[in-house]
C-alpha positions as CSV (number, residue, x, y, z in Angstrom):
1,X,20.0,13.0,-5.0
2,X,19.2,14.8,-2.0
3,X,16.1,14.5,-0.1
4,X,15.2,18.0,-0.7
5,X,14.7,18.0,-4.2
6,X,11.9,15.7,-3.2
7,X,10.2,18.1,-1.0
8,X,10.5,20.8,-3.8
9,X,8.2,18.7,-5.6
10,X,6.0,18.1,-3.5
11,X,2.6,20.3,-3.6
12,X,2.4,22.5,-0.5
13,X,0.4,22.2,2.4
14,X,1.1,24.6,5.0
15,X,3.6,25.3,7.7
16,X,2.1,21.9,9.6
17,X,3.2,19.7,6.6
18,X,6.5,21.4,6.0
19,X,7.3,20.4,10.1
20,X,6.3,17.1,9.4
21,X,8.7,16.6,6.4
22,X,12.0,18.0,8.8
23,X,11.7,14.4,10.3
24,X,12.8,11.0,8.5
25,X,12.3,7.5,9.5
26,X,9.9,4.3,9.1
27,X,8.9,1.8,11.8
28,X,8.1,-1.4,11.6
29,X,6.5,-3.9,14.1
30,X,3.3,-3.6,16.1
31,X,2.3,-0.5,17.7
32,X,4.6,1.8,19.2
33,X,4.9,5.5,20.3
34,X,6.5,8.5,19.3
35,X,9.5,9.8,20.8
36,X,10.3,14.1,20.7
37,X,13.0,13.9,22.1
38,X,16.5,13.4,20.0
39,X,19.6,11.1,21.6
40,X,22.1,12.8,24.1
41,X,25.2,12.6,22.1
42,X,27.4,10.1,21.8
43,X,31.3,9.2,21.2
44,X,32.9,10.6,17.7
45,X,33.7,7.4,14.7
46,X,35.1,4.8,16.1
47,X,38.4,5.0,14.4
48,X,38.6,8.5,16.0
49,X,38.1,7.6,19.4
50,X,39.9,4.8,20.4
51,X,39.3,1.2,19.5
52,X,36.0,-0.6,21.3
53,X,36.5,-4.0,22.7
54,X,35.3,-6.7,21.0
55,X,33.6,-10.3,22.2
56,X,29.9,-10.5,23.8
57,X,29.5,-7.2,24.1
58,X,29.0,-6.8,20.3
59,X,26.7,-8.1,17.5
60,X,27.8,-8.2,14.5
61,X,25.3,-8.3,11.7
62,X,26.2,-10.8,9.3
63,X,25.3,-11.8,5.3
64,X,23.8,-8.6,3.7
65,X,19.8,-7.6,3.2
66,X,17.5,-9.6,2.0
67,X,13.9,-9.0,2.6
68,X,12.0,-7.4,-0.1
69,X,9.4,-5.5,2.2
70,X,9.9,-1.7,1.0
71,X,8.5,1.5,1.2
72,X,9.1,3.4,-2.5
73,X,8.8,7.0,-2.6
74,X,7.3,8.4,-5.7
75,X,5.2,11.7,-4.7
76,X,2.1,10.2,-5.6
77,X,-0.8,13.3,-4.4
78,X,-3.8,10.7,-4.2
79,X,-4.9,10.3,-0.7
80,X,-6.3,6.8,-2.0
81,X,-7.8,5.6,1.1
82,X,-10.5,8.5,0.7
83,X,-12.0,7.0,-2.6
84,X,-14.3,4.2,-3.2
85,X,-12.0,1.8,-5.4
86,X,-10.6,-1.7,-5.4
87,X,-8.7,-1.4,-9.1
88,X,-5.5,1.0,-8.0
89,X,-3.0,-1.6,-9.0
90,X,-2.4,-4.4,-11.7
91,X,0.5,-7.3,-12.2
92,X,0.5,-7.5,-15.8
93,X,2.3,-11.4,-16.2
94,X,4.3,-10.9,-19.1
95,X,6.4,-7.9,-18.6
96,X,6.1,-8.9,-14.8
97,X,5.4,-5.2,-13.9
98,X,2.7,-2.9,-11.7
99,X,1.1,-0.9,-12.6
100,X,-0.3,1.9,-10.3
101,X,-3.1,4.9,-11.2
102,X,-2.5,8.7,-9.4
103,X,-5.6,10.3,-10.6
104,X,-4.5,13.4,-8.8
105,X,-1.1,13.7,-10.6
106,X,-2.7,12.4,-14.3
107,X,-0.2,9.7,-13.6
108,X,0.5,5.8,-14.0
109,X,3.3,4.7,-12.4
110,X,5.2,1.4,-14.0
111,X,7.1,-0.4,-11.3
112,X,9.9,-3.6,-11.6
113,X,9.2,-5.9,-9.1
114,X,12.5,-7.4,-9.4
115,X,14.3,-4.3,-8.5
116,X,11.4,-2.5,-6.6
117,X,12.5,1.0,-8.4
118,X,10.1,2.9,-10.5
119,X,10.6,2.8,-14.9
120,X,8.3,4.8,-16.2
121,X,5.7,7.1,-16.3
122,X,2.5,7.7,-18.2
123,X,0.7,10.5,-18.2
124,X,-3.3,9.5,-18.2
125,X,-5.5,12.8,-17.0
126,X,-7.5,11.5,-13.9
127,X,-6.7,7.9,-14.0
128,X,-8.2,5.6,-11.7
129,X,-9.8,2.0,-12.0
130,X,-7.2,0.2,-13.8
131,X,-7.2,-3.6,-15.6
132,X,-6.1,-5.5,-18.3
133,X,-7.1,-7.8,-21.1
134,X,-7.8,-11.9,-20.1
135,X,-4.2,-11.6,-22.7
136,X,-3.0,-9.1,-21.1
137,X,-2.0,-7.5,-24.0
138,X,-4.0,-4.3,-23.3
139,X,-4.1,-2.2,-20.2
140,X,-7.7,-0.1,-19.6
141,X,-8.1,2.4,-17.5
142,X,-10.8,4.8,-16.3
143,X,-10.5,8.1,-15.5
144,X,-11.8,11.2,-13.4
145,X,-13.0,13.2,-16.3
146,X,-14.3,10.0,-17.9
147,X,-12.6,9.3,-20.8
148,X,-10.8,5.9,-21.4
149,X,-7.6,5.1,-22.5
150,X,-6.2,1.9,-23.9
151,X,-2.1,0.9,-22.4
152,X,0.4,-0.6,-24.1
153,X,2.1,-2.5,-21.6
154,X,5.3,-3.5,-23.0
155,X,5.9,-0.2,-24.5
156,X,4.2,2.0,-21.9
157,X,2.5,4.1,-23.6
158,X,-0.8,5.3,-24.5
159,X,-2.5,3.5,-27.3
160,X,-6.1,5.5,-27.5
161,X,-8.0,7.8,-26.1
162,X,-12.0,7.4,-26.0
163,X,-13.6,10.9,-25.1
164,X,-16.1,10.0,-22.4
165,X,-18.6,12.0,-25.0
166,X,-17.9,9.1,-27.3
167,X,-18.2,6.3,-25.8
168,X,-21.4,4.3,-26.2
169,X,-24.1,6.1,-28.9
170,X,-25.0,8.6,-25.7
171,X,-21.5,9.2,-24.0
172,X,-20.7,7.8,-20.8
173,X,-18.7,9.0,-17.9
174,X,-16.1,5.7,-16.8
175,X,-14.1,6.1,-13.6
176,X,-13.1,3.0,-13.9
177,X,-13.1,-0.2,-16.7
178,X,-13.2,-3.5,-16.1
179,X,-12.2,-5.9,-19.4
180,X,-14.8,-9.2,-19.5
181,X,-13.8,-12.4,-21.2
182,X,-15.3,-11.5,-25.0
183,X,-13.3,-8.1,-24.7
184,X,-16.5,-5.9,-23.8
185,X,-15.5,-3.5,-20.5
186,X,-17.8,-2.9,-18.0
187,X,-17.7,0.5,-17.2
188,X,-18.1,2.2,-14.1
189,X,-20.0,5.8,-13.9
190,X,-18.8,8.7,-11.7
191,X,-19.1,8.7,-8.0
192,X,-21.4,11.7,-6.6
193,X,-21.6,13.8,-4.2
194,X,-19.2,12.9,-1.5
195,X,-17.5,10.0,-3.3
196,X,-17.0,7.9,-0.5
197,X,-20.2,7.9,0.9
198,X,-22.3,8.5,-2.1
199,X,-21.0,5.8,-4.5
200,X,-22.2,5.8,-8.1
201,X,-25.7,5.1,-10.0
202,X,-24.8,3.9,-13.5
203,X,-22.9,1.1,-15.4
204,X,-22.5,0.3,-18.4
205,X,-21.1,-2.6,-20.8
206,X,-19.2,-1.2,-23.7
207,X,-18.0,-2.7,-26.8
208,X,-14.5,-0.7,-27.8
209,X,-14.5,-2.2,-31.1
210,X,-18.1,-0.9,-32.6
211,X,-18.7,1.5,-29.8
212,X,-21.6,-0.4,-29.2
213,X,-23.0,-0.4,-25.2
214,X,-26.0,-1.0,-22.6
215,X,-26.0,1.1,-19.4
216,X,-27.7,-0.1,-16.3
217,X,-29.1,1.5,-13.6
218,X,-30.2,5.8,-13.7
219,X,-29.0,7.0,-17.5
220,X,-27.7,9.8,-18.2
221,X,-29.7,12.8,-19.3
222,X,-30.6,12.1,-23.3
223,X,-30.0,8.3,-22.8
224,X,-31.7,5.4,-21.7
225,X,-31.0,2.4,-19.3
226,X,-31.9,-1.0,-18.1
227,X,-32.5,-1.8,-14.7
228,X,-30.4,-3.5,-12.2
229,X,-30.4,-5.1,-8.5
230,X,-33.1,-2.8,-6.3
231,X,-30.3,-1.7,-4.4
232,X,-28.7,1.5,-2.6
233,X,-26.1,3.8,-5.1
234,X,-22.5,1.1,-5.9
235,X,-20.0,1.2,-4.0
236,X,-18.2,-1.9,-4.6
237,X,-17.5,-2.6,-8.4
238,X,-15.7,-5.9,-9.6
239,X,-15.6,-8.5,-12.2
240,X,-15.6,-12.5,-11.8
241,X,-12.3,-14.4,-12.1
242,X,-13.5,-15.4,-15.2
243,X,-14.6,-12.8,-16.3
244,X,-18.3,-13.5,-17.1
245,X,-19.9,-11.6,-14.3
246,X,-20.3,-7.8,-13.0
247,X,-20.0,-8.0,-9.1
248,X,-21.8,-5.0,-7.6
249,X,-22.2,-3.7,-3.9
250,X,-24.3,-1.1,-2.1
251,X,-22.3,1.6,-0.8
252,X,-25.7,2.1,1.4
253,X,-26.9,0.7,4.4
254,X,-28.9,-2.5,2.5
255,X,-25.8,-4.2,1.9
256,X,-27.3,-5.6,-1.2
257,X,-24.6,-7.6,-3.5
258,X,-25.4,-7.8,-7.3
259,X,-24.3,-9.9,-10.0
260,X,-24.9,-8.8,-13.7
261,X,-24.7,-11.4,-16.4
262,X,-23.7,-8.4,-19.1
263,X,-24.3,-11.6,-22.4
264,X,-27.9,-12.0,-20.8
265,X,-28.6,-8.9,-19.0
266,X,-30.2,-11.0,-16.1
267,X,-29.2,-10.3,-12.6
268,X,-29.6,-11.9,-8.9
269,X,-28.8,-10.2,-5.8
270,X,-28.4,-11.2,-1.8
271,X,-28.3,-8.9,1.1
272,X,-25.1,-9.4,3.3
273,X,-24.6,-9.5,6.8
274,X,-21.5,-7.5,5.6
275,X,-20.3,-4.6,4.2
276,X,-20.3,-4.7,0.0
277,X,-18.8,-1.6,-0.9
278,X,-15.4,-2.6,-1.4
279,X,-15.0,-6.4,-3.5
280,X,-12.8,-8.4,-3.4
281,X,-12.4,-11.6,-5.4
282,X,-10.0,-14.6,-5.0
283,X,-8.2,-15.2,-8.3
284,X,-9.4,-18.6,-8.3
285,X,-13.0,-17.7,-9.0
286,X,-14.2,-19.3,-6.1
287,X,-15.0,-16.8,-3.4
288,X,-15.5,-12.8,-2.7
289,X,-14.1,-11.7,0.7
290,X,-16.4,-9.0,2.5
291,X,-15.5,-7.3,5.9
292,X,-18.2,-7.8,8.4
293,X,-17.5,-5.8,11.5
294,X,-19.6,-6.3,13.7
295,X,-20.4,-8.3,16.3
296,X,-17.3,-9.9,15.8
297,X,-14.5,-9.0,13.5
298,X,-14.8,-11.9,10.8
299,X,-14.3,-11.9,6.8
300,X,-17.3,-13.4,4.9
301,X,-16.9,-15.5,2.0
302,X,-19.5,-15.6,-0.8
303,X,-19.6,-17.6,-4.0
304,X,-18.6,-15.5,-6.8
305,X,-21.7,-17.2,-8.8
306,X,-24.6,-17.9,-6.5
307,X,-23.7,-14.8,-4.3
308,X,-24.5,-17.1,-1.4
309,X,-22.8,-17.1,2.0
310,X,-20.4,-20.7,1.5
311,X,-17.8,-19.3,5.3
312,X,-16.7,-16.9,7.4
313,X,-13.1,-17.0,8.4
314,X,-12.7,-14.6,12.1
315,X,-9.7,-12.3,12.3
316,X,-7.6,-9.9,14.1
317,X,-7.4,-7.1,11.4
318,X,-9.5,-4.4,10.5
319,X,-13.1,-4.9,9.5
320,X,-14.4,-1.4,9.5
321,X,-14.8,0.8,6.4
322,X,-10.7,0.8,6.8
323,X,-10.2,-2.6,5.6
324,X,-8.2,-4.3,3.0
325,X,-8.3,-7.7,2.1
326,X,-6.2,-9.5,-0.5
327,X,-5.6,-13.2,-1.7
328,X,-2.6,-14.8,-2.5
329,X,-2.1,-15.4,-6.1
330,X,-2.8,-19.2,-5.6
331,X,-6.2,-17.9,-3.5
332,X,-4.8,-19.8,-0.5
333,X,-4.0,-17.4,2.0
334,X,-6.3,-14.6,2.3
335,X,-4.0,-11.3,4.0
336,X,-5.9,-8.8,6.7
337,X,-4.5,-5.6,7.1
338,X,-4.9,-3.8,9.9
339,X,-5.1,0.1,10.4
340,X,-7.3,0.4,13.3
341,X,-6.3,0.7,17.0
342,X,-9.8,-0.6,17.5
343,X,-9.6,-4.0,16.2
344,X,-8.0,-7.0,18.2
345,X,-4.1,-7.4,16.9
346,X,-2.0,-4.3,17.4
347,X,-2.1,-1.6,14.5
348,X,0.4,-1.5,11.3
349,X,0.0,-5.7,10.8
350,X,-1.2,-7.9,8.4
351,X,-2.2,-11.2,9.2
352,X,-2.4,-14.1,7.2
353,X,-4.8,-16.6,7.1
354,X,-5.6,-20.6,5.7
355,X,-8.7,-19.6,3.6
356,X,-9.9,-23.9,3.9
357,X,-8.7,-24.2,7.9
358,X,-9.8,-20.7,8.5
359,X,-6.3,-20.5,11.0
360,X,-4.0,-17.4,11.5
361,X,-0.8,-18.7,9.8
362,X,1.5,-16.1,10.6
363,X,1.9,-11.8,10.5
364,X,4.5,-9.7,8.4
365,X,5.2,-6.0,10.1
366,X,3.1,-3.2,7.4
367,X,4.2,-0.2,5.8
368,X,2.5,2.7,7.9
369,X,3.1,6.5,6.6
370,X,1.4,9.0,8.0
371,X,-1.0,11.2,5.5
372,X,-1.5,14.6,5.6
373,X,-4.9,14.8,6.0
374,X,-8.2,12.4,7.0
375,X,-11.7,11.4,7.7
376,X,-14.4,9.6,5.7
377,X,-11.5,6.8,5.3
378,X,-12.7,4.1,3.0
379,X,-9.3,2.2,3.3
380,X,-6.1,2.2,5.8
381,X,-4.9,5.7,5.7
382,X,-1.1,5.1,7.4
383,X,-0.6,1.4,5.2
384,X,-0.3,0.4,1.8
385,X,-3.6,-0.8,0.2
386,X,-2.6,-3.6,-1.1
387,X,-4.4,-4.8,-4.1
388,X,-1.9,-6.9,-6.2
389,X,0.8,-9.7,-6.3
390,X,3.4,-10.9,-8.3
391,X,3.9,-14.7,-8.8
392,X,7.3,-14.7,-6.3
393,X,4.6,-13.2,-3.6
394,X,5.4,-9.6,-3.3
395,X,2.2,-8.1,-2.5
396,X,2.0,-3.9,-3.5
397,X,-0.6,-1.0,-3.1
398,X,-0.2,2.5,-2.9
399,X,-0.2,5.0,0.1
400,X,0.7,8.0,1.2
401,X,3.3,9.5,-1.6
402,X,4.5,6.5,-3.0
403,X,4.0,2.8,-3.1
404,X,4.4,-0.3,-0.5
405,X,6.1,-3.8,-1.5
406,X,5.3,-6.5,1.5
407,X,7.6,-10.0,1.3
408,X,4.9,-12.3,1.9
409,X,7.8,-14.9,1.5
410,X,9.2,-13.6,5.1
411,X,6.0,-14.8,7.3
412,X,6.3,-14.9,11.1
413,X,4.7,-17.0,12.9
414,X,5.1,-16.2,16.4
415,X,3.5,-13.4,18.3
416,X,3.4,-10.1,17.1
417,X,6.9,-9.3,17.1
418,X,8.1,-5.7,18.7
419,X,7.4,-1.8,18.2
420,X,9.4,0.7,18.0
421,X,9.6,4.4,18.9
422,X,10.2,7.3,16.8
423,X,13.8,7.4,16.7
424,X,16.6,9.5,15.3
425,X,20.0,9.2,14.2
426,X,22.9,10.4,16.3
427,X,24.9,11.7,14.1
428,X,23.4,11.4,11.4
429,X,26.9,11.6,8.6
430,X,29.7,9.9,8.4
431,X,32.9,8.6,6.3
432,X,32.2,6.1,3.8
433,X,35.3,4.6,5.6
434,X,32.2,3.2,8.4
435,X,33.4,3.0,11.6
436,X,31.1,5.7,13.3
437,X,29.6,5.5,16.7
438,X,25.7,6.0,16.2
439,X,22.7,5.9,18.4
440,X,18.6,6.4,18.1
441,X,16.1,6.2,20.7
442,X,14.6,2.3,20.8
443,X,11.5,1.0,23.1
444,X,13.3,-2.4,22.3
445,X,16.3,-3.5,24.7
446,X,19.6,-3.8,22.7
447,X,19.7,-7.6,23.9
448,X,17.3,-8.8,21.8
449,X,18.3,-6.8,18.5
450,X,19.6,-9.5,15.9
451,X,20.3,-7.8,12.4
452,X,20.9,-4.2,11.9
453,X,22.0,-2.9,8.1
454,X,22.9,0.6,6.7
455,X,21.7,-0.2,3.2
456,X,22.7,-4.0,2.5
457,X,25.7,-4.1,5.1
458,X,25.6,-4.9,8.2
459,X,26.6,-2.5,11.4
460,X,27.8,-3.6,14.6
461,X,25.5,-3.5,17.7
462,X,27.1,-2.3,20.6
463,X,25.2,-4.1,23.9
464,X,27.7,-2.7,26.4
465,X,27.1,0.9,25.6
466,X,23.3,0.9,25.1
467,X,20.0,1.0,27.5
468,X,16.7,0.5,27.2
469,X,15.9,4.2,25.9
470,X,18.8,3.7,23.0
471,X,20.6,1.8,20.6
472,X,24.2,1.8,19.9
473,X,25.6,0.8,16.2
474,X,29.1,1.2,14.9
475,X,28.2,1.7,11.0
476,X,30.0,-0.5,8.5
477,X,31.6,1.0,5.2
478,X,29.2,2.4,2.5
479,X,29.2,3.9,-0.6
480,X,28.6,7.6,-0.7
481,X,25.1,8.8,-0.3
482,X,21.8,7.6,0.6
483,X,21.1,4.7,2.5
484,X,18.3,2.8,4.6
485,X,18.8,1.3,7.8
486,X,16.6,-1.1,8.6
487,X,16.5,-2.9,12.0
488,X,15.5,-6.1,12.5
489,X,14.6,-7.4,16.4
490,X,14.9,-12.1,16.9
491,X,11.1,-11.5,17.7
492,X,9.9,-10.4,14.3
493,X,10.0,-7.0,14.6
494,X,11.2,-4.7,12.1
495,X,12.4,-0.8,12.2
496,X,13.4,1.0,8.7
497,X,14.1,4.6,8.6
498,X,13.8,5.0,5.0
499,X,16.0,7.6,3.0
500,X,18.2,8.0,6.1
501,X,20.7,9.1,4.0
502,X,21.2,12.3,1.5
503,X,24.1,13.8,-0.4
504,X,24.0,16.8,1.9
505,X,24.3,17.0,6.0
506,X,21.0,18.9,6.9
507,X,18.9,17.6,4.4
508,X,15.8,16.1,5.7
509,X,13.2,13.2,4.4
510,X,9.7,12.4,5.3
511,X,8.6,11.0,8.5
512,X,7.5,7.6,7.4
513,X,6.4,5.3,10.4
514,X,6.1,1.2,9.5
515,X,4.2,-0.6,12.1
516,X,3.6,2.0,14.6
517,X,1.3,4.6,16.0
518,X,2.4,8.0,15.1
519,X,0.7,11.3,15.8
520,X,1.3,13.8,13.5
521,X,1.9,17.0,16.0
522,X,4.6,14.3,18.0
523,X,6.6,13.5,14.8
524,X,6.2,17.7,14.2
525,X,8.0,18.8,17.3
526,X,11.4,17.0,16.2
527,X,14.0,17.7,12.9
528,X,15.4,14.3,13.2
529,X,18.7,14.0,11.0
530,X,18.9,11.0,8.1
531,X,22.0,9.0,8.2
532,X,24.5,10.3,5.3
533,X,27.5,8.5,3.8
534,X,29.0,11.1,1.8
535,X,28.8,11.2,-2.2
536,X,26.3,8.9,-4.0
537,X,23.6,6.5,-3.6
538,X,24.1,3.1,-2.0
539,X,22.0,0.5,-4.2
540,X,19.5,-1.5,-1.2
């Protein structure tokens, strides 16, 4: 299972891209810098060398791996933070799986939660805004090319196709579907123009059982429609908890937010300090979070009835177009990521916060991978956009060529815990035997290192031979092949170099920085090596 075969897949992009896949590692922490420079070399394995002393000069990490915060590689192509949509991701309860939408590799991807690994895929042309039934018996899903398809969730499959010429007596074009509590789906119609900036124009409520349906807004050519909120083209497109109500927001500078009643087809509108275009409802059916940037980073909390303004909670994440907000499953804790070196915390965080005592309750280090292209970014472009949660509090969203899982279980609570520079391991092989004398560049002293694993054992930090500029493990034994080494620092921060591992000695992953600031010409100018134990895969 070398690393390789996954860059064969991937689609190509240009000498740039292929120097940025020679690298391999993911950070963790607050912001940090890049490092081009590889470790001087150090002593051969342990065993081979002579025997190093023990007592205070060595850690030994204890117990084996337990957080649950991951970064899962499944060569996704979407670059989702350029697209208008809040409906990636679903938790379907009873099979206690996600479910995530590719649109640009016709994909859904089926994750465990339980084991974090990917089991199954279905193929959907152009899927995008995904949900389920109030049962959740039935997955819906949108697509690009407007047809809808109906999921089985248990058995994963497809259970019908409606051609988007067939839906409704006109046709209608849904990019994404919505299920309301009488089983009618409110569908959304395609984004123009640029589709970030341009939003959509039409909606429409559609019956899947008599093909019965009302559009709103500008019809279709042939077909007629009803009018909505006098607002700008939608942006932001949700349901109510409950699912009696069609949350809509201007993707234009009115900032209007709409609620459609689709039994009644009445409607009431308000105009929001901020920004509507991307919704975001607490489970509970009491509140919809918008960022409001401007002139002080704060979320804004509506009522998901009355549309009025009911509090405004200030934060340290992102409040720009970048944003993602997400509630807790028991709508308690409302998470901020953020993605912006502009906004108050550091970069590649999200912060939790009390949604009744409006206080910062603690931070948990992101997932931050670096994408291969940008601008007109209508979510975080290095971190997950995380959308959904299980009921053990694993919150997921996709990013950049695969999906992140964030242990919302592991909370810190102190400051902002450490970052971490680009490093690479030195070697980067050895006997499954462990024993091996290996060292990385680290912006973090070895002193105040306190867990360090090679997949789920732990290695032994050498404090006598490292510095400021490195870090010093003996690795402990393994099973052959693949493993992550994630590093964990007393002050909260975390350092993973994902994949470090492969099958073969020169193979090479993708850079993949968690909780830092990379650049992507820095992580170019160095073929860092991923850490190999010889043979097969060792289970994290």
């Amino acid at each position: 299972m070398a690393a390789v075969s996954d860059m064969a897949r991937l689609r190509p992009m240009g000498a740039w891209f292929s120097l940025i896949l020679a690298t391999g590692l993911l950070l963790f922490g607050c912001g940090g810098q890049s490092s081009p420079n590889p470790p001087n070399p150090v002593s051969s394995p342990r065993g081979n060398s002579g025997s190093q002393p023990s007592g205070p000069s060595e850690i030994q990490t204890t117990g084996t791996l337990s957080t649950r915060t991951r970064y899962l590689r499944t060569n996704t192509v979407t670059e989702y933070f350029q697209w208008l949509n809040t409906h990636w991701a679903i938790f379907n309860p009873p099979t206690s799986r996600f479910f995530v939408t590719d649109p640009e590799s016709n994909q859904i991807f089926v994750f465990d939660p339980a084991s974090e690994t990917k089991i199954a895929t279905i193929p959907v042309p152009g899927a995008f805004g995904i949900d389920d039934m109030p049962d959740h018996s039935t997955l819906y899903v949108g697509t690009l090319i407007g047809d809808v398809y109906s999921i089985d969730p248990v058995t994963m499959q497809v259970k019908q196709r409606y051609l988007a010429s067939q839906i409704g007596p006109h046709g209608f074009q849904a990019w994404s579907a919505l299920v309301l509590s009488d089983g009618r789906l409110a569908l959304l119609g395609p984004q123009g123009g640029i589709p970030s900036v341009d939003g959509s124009t039409t909606i429409a409520i559609w019956n899947p059982i008599d093909n019965s349906a009302t559009t709103y807004g500008v019809p279709f050519p042939g077909s007629n429609a009803l009018p909505l909120c006098s607002m700008g083209n939608i942006g932001g497109f949700a349901r109510t908890a409950d699912r009696t109500g069609v949350l809509l927001g201007s993707v234009d500078s009115d900032r209007t937010l709409c609620e459609l009643n689709p039994s009644t087809g009445a409607y009431s509108s308000a105009v929001s300090a901020a920004s509507p275009e991307k919704i975001v409802t607490s489970p509970d059916g009491r509140f919809i979070a918008l960022p409001l940037f401007a002139p002080n980073p704060q979320v804004l909390l509506f009522d998901q009835h009355t549309l009025m303004e009911v509090d405004a909670i200030t934060v340290a994440g992102d409040t720009a177009s970048s944003s993602n907000l997400v509630f807790s499953a028991d709508s308690q804790t409302l998470f901020v990521s953020n993605s912006s070196v502009t906004s108050p915390g550091p970069p590649s965080v999200v912060y939790a916060y009390n949604v009744k005592t409006h206080q910062q309750i603690g931070w948990l280090p992101s997932i931050d991978v670096q994408p291969t292209s940008g601008g007109l970014n209508v979510g975080p472009a290095e971190n997950p956009i995380y959308e959904v949660t299980d009921d053990t509090g694993l919150l997921a969203g996709p990013l950049e060529e695969g999906i992140g899982f964030l242990d919302t279980t592991r909370m810190q609570t102190g400051p902002v815990g450490s970052g971490f520079v680009n490093g690479y391991l030195f070697p980067a092989t050895g006997p499954i035997s462990g024993g091996t004398q290996v060292q990385w560049d680290s912006s973090t002293p070895p002193s105040v290192q306190s867990r360090i694993y090679f997949g789920n054992n732990g290695a032994t930090l050498l404090l006598e031979t490292g510095s400021l500029g490195n870090t010093v493990v003996i690795t402990p034994p393994g099973n052959p092949g693949t493993v992550d080494v994630y590093n964990f620092v007393s002050n909260g921060g975390m350092q993973l170099r994902k994949h470090s591992a492969t099958d073969r000695q020169y193979s090479r992953s993708r850079p993949i920085a968690l909780g830092a600031v990379e650049l992507a010409l820095s992580m170019a100018m160095d073929s860092g090596l991923p850490w190999v134990h010889r043979l097969a895969s060792l289970p994290i």
